[in-house]
C-alpha positions, -999 to +999 in steps of 0.1 A: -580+029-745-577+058-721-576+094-740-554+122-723-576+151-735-552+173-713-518+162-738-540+171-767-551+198-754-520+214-751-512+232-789-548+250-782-534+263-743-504+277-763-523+292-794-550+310-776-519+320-749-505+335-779-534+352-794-541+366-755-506+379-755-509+395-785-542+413-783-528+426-745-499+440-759-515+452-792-538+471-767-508+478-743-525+457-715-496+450-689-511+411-682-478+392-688-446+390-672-419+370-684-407+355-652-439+352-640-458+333-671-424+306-675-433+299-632-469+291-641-464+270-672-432+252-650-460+245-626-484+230-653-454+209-664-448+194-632-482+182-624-485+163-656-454+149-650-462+140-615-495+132-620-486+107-650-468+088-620-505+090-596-530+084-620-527+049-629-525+044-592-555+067-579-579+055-606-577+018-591-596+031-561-623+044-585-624+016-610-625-010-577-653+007-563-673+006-599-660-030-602-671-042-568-699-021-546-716-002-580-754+000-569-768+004-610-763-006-636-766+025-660-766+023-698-744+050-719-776+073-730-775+109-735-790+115-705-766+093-690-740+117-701-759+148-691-765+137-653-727+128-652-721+158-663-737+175-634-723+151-610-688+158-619-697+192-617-711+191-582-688+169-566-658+189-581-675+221-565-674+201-532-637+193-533-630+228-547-649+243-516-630+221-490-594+233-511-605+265-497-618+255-464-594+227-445-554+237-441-540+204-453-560+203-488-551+243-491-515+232-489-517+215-519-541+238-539-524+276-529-499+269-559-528+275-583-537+311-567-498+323-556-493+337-594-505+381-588-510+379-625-541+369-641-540+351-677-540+322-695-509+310-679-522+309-647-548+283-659-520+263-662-505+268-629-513+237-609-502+216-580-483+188-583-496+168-552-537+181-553-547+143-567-532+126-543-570+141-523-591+151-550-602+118-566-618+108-533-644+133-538-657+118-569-661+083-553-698+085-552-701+086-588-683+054-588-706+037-561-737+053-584-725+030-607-706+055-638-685+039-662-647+051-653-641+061-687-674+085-689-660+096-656-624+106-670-637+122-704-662+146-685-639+155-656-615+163-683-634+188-699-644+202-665-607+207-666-607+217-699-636+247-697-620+262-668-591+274-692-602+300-705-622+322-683-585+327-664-585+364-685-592+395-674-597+403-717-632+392-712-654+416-693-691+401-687-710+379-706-746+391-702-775+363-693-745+335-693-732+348-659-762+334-640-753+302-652-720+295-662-683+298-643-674+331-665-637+349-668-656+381-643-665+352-616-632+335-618-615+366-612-636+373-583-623+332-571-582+343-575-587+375-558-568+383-524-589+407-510-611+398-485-646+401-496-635+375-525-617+347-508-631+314-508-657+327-533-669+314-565-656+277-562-676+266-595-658+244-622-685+247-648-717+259-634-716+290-612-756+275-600-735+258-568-725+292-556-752+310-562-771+278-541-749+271-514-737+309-504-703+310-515-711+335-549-696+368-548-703+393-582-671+409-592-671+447-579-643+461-566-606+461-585-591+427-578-559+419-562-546+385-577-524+366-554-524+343-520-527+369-485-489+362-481-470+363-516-451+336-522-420+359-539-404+330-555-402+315-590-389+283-575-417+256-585-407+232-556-407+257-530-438+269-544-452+231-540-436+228-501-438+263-485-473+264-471-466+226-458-437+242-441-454+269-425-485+238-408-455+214-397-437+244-377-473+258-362-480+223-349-444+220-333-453+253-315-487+242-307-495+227-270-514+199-272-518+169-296-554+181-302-540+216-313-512+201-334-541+182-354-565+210-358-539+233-376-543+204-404-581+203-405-589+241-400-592+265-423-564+283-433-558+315-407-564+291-382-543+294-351-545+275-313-554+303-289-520+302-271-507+314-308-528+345-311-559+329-326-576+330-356-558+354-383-580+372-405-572+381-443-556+420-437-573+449-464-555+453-495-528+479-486-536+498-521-511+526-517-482+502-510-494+471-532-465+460-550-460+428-568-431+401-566-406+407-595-370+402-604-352+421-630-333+394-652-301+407-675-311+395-712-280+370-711-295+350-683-331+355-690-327+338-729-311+308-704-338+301-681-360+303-714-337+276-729-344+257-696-379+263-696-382+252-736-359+218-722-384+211-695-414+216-722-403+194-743-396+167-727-427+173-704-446+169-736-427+140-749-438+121-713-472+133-719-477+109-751-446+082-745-452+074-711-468+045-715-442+032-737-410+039-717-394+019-692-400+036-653-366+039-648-365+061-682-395+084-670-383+087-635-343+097-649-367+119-679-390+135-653-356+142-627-340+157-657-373+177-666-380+186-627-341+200-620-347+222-654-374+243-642-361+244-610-324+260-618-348+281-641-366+298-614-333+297-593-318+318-623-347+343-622-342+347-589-304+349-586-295+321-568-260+312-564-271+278-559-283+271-593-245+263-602-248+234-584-279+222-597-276+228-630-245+205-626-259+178-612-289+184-637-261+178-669-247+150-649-281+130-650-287+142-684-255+125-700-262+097-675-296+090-691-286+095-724-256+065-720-286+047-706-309+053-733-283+046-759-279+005-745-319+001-744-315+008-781-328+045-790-316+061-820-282+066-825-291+098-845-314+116-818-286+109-789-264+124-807-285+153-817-294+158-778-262+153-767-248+182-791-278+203-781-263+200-740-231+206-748-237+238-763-265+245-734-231+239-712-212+263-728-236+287-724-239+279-686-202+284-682-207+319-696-236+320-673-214+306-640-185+332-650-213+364-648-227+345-615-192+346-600-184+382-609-215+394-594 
């Protein structure tokens, strides 16, 4: 049986969030905004829930190549598990690297690095479409001959390590930052000025940087954020916008060649008859201003409500999917998916999230009738069902303020 050390993992993410927030405001430490921390953990939401759709599917490719072409036969030692270790380590350097370094993989990994915050929450900021790629990087191992479930456990925990050093509470850490990925390199990795992009790619081990040229020691005040803010709290247009911005410099590119190197360059990259390559401008320190909305209590404790909907349920997915029917984790995860997105549409001020919040409480009664005839309790439908309607009364309030505005 396959353990998701990510689902139980995530009580710890929210206790040691907690205990972050707390000592930063018990110190007065501006490292959390509202707005911006319920964008990131709506991010981490969706990627579970998407990737509980891809995994089953993308682990075939490694468990047929372990099955089939595996050149040893390797026994589960100790050392075993050590030289897996470094493997998973090195090859995730590798795909981390080429995130960094080819357009089309970027597009996919820039929703990790748009957040111009740096906490806890940001470690949870992931994209939703970034294993659809990165599980071809680790295919060696599988040809090696690793057994797929010492595979999952230890690229789990290199997910897992790379939690916590996303703090800026955590200054150095003496003889350990020669060997270890540390909160001061990490910061140095989600930095947008130029001297730090594309630096520090480490997972675990901060040895492949310092080996292959890409380690950069954290000096000057870092500017968290992607060269061109997103300034949105929308989690599908934070998922979409950078493919957006490739499919529309290849329809103004020349020639065929052209059209398929804006895919495989590095970001930056533009065809000559486009101006050319586009360095990353100097931090304009004077006028540096981050993204930010001011929310009127009202509608903030709503997208909350929506962001605490779109938790739960995330998390109930997390351990039931397995058990559910697809039809019920597809009408779940739409339900979960349209919750954090009229969420950031409210912390932005969108008109539009009328409609989609509509829609979203049409497919919520919808699953709940259907839920009902595959024989869920009677008691919990009810419950849920009570729990919308007030939600619904509240968004009338909501629509009326909308309206007035």
């Amino acid at each position: 049986m396959k353990t998701n050390y990510i689902a139980l993992s995530v009580p710890i993410f929210f206790i040691l969030i907690g205990i972050e927030l707390a000592y930063t405001f018990y110190k007065k430490l501006n490292y959390y905004r509202l707005n911006d921390s319920i964008a990131n953990l709506n991010q981490g939401i969706g990627s579970q829930l998407v990737g509980l759709f891809m995994k089953t599917v993308l682990f075939v490719g490694y468990m047929y190549i372990f099955e089939h072409w595996r050149v040893f036969e390797i026994p589960n030692t100790i050392w075993t598990w050590i030289i897996l270790f470094i493997g998973v380590d090195f090859f995730y350097y590798w795909f981390h690297r080429m995130s960094h370094q080819v357009n089309a993989l970027w597009a996919a990994h820039i929703v990790h690095h748009q957040s111009e915050e740096y906490n806890l929450t940001v470690a949870l900021r992931q994209s939703w479409f970034q294993g659809w790629f990165s599980w071809v990087f680790y295919l060696p191992l599988a040809l090696i001959g690793f057994d797929p479930i010492m595979f999952l456990t230890l690229s789990s925990f290199n997910t897992l390590y790379q939690f916590w050093i996303h703090t800026r509470t955590i200054k150095s850490m003496g003889f350990l930052e020669y060997i270890l990925n540390t909160p001061s390199h990490h910061r140095v990795h989600h930095g947008s000025n130029p001297k730090y992009i594309d630096k520090n790619n480490a997972g675990t081990l901060i040895i492949w940087d310092r080996l292959f040229g890409t380690f950069q020691k954290e000096e000057e005040e870092v500017y968290y954020g992607i060269t061109t803010p997103l300034a949105s709290w929308n989690p599908v247009w934070a998922n979409v916008h950078y493919w957006k911005d490739l499919i529309e410099t290849a329809k103004r590119s020349d020639n065929i060649s052209d059209k398929v190197r804006v895919f495989i360059k590095p970001p930056g990259w533009f065809p000559e008859t486009l101006g050319g390559f586009k360095r990353a401008p100097e931090i304009d320190v004077v006028n540096y201003k981050k993204f930010h909305t001011e929310t009127a209590m009202s509608v903030m404790a709503y997208a909350l409500l929506l962001f605490l909907v779109a938790l739960a349920l995330g998390s109930y997915q997390l351990f039931f999917f397995d058990k559910l029917t697809l039809a019920t984790n597809i009408l779940v995860a739409t339900f979960t998916i349209l919750s954090m997105l009229t969420c950031g549409a409210l912390l932005e001020k969108k008109r539009w999230f009328v409609n989609v919040e509509s829609l979203r409480f049409l497919i919520g009664f919808s699953t709940l009738y259907y839920l009902y005839h595959l024989g869920f309790k009677l008691e919990w439908i009810i419950g849920i069902a009570f729990f919308q309607l007030l939600m619904m009364v509240y968004f009338l309030f909501i629509k009326s303020k909308y309206r007035n505005a």
